[in-house]
C-alpha positions in Angstrom: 103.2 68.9 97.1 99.2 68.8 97.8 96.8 71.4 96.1 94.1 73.0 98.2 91.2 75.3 97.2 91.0 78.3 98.8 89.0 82.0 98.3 90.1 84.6 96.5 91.4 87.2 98.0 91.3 90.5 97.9 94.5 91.5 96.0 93.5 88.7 93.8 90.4 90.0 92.9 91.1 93.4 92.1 93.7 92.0 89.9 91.4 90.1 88.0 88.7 92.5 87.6 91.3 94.8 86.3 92.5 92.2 83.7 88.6 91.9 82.7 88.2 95.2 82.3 91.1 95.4 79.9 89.8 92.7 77.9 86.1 94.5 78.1 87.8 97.1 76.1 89.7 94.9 73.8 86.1 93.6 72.7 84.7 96.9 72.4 87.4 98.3 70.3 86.3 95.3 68.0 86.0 95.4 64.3 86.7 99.1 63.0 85.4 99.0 59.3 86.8 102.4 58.5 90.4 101.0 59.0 89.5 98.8 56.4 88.0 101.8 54.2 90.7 104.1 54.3 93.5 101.1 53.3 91.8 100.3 50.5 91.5 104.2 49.8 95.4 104.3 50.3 96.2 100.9 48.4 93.9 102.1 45.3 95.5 105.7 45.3 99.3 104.4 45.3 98.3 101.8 42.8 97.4 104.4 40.9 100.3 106.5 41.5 102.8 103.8 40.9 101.2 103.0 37.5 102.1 106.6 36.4 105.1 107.7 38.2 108.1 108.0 35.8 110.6 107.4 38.5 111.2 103.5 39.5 112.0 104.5 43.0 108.9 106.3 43.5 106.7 103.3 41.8 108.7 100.9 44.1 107.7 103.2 47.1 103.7 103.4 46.0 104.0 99.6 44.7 105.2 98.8 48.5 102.5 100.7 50.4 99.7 99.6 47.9 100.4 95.9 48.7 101.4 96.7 52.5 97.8 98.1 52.7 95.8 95.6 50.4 97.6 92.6 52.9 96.1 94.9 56.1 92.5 94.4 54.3 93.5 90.7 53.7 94.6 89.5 56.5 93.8 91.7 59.5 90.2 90.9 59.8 91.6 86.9 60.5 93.5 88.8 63.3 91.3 90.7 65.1 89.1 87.7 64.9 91.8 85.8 66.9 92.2 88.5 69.1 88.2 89.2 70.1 88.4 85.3 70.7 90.9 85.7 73.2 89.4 88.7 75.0 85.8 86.6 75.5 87.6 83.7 76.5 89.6 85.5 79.2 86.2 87.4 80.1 84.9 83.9 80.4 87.4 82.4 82.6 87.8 85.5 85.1 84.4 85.2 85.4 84.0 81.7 86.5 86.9 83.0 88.7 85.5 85.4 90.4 81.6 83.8 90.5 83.3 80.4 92.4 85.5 83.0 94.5 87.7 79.9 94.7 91.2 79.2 93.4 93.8 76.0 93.4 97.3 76.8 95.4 99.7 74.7 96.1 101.3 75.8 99.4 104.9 75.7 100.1 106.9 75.3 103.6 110.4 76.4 102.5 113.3 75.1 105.2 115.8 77.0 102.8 116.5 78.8 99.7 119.3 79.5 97.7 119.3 81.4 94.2 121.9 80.1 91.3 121.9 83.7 89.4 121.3 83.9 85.6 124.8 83.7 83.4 123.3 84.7 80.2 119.5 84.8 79.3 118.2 81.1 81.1 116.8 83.2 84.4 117.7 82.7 88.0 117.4 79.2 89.5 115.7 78.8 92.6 116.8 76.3 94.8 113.8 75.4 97.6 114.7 72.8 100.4 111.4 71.6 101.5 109.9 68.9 103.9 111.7 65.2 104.0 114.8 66.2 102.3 113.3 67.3 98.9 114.3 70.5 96.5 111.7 72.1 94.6 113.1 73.8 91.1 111.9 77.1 90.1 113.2 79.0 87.4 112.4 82.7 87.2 112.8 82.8 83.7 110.0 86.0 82.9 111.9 87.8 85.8 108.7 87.9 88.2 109.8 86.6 91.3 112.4 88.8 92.1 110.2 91.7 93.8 108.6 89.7 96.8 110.6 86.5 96.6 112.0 84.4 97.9 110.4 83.9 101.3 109.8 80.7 103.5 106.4 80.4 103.1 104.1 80.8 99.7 101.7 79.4 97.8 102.2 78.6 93.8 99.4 79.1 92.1 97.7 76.7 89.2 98.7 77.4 85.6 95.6 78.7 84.3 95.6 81.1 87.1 99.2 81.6 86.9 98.4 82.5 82.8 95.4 84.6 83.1 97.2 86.7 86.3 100.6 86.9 85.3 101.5 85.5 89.1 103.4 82.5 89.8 103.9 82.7 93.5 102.0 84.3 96.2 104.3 85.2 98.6 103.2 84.5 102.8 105.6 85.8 104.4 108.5 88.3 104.6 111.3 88.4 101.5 113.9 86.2 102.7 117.8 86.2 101.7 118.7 83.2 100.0 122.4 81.9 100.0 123.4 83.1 96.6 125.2 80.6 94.4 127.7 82.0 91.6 126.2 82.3 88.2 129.3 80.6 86.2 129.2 77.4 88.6 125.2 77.2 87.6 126.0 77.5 84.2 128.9 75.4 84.6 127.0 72.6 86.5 123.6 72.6 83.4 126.4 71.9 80.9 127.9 68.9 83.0 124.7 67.7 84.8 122.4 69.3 83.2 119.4 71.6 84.3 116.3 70.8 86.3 112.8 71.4 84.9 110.9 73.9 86.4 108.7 73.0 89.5 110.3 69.6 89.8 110.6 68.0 92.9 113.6 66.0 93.3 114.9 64.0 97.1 118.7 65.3 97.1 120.2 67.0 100.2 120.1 70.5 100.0 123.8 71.6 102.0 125.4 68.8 99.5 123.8 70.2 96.4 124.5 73.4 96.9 128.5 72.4 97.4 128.1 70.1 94.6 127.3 72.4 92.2 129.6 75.2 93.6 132.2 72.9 93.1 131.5 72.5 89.1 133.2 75.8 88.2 
């Protein structure tokens, strides 16, 4: 499979500036210091309280909320830290993005697809036969394929895209119906053989491995 750099376009964009602008807002929601006022308000007053209920349940409750507060005062500040970070590194990266107006793709010519359905929780297993008798692996395992894929022609899109977008696959042409392979002889199959990585290329024949695996259950 060969990468190739191409522009944005415009679905792309609009999805990105809408991502920014959600991270605009993370950083302006930023460091609220009257959080941080009113639980050490809260934390003093059920310190207080618990030192002169006379009821133990009632001391454990105040006793609970004091140090559930104090630890928001500890430890939060570290968190929203983290958090800001994120938000101006995103910021950062969309906008390199957007100011190149380029992204990496890596197209795909499918010949055929066929879909081993999820048994319990691994994801549907997408089987693509592509050009000189190779299958690509994809496994939907975030269940974001399924509303404009599979179709024969599509583009895959880097990982750092992919992670700042939330999109895998750009689809190029109509939703196609795969041949559907039973989700017991999948499962059946990964515990004899053993399953594929995802976006692994691997030179098998696409008729036999579709019978082979069939066959398992």
């Amino acid at each position: 499979m060969k990468k190739q750099t191409r522009p944005l376009n415009l679905k792309e964009s609009k999805a990105l500036i809408k991502i920014r602008s959600s991270a605009d807002k993370d950083l302006r929601r930023g460091y609220k210091a009257h959080y941080f006022l009113v639980a050490i308000v809260v934390g003093s007053a059920c310190v207080y309280l618990a030192n002169w209920t006379k009821y133990d349940f009632l001391t454990f409750v105040f006793g609970t909320i004091a140090v559930l507060s104090f630890s928001f005062v500890v430890f939060m500040p570290y968190e929203i830290y983290k958090d800001l970070k994120r938000a101006k590194l995103k910021s950062k990266e969309i906008d390199d993005i957007l100011h190149a107006n380029i992204i990496d793709v890596t197209p795909i010519r499918a010949k055929q697809i066929a879909v081993a359905k999820e048994y319990e929780d691994e994801g549907d297993l997408y089987i693509v036969e592509i050009e000189d008798g190779n299958i690509l692996y994809l496994w939907d395992n975030d269940y974001n394929l399924r509303k404009n894929f599979p179709c024969l022609e599509f583009e895959i899109y880097s990982k750092d895209f992919y992670k700042l977008i939330g999109w895998e696959i750009n689809p190029l042409t109509d939703k196609f119906k795969p041949i559907v392979i039973d989700a017991k002889a999948k499962w059946a199959y990964m515990k004899k053989i053993g399953g594929p990585e995802h976006l692994t290329i691997e030179k098998k024949d696409f008729k036999n491995l579709v019978e082979q695996i069939n066959n398992v259950a």
